[in-house]
N, C-alpha and C positions, 0 to 999 in steps of 0.2 A: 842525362838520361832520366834521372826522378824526377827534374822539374819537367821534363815532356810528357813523363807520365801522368804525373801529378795533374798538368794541364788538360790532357786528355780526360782522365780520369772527372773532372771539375767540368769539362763539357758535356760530358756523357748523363752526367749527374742534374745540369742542368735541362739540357733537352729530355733528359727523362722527368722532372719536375714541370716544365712548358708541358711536355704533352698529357700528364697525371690531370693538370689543372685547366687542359681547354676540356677532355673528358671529362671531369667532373662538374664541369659547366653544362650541360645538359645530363638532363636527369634522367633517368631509366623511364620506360614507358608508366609502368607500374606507380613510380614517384613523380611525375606529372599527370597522371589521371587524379590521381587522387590527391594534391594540390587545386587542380579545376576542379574536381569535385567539390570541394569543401571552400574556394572562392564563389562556386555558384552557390553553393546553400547560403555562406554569412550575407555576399550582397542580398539575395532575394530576404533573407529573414531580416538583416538589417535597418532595408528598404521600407517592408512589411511596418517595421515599427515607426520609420519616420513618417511614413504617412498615418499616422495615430497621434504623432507629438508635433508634427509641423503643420503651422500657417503659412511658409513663405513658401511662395508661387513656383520659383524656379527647383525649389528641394525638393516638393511634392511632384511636380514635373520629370523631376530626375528621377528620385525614387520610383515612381510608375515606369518609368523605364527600364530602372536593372530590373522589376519584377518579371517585366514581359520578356527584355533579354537575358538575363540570368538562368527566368526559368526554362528558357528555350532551349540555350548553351548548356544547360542539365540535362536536360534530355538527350538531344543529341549525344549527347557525351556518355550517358549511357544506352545506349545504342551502340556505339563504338566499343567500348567496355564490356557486352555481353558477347560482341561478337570475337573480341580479341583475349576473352574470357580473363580479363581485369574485374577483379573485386573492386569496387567505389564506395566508399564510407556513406553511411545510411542519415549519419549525424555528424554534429558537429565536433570537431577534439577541440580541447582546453585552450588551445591557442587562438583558435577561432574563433570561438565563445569570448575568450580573453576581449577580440577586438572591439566586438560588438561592445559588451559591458562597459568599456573601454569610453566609447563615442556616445552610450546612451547617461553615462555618467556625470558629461560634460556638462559646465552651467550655461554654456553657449551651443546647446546641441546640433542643431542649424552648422550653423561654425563646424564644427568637430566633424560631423557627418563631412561635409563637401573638404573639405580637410585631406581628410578621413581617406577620403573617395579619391583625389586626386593623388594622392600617396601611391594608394592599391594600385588604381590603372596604370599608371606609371610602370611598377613591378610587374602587372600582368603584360602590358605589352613588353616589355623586355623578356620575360618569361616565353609566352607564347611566340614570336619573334624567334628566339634560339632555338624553339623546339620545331618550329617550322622551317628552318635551315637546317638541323642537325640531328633532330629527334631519330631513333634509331624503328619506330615502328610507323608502317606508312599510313594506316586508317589513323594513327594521333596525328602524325606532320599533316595532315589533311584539315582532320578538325581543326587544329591550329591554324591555318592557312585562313580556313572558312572562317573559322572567329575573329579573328585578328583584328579585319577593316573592322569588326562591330567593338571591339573593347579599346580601337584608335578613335573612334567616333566619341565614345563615353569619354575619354581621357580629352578630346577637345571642349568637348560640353564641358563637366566639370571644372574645367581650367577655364571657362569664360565667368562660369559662377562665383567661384574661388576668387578670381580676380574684381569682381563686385561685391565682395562681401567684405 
């Protein structure tokens, strides 16, 4: 009788642990706005600087790119934000800041940048991806949805540069 227990007990424990951790796998609406938020501010501002420190053809090309999509996917995104009345961080937190300084540090910055970049998208489409399946509010699952093909497109590109570099 205790070890049936005990079993039970030990299943119950587990299925409630599985389901704690597929929920805490997608993040409240609140904690995913404000993650895009502050991934469109660093690419655009990061962006902003390589095209100041870079000569090479495909960085500069990239870079102009998250400028124009980054800054777009900030907009949007707040839009979405004023109307689901989510506050969006106005600047960057430490972390963020962290990564930039981070890539603009490097003695191969080129390097580090597309690096860098192929990391990020990587996480953002995993990110945006869950929250487009599971996100609990439906103007984000949207956003998400609608950005998605555009930060799979970056993560291709980058990864073609990345691999010539």
């Amino acid at each position: 009788m205790v070890k049936a227990s005990t079993a039970a007990f030990a299943t119950v424990l587990i299925l409630t642990l599985t389901a704690a951790s597929v929920l805490a796998a997608t993040p409240t609406p609140a904690a995913f706005a404000d993650k895009a938020a502050q991934g469109d501010m660093m690419e655009v501002q990061l962006a902003k600087k390589m095209l100041q420190r870079s000569h090479n053809k495909d960085v500069r090309s990239f870079a102009e790119r998250m400028v124009k999509d980054h800054t777009q996917s900030g907009e949007e995104l707040k839009q979405v934000a004023s109307d689901d009345h989510l506050m969006l961080p106005t600047h960057l937190n430490a972390k963020f800041q962290g990564k930039i300084d981070k890539v603009l540090s490097s003695r191969n910055v080129d390097k580090a940048y597309i690096s860098f970049m192929a990391r990020d998208h990587r996480e953002d489409v995993s990110d945006f991806s869950r929250y487009a399946a599971k996100g609990k509010d439906a103007k984000l699952r949207n956003f998400a949805m609608k950005t998605l093909p555009v930060l799979e497109e970056h993560k291709a590109i980058v990864d073609r540069i990345n691999a010539r570099m």
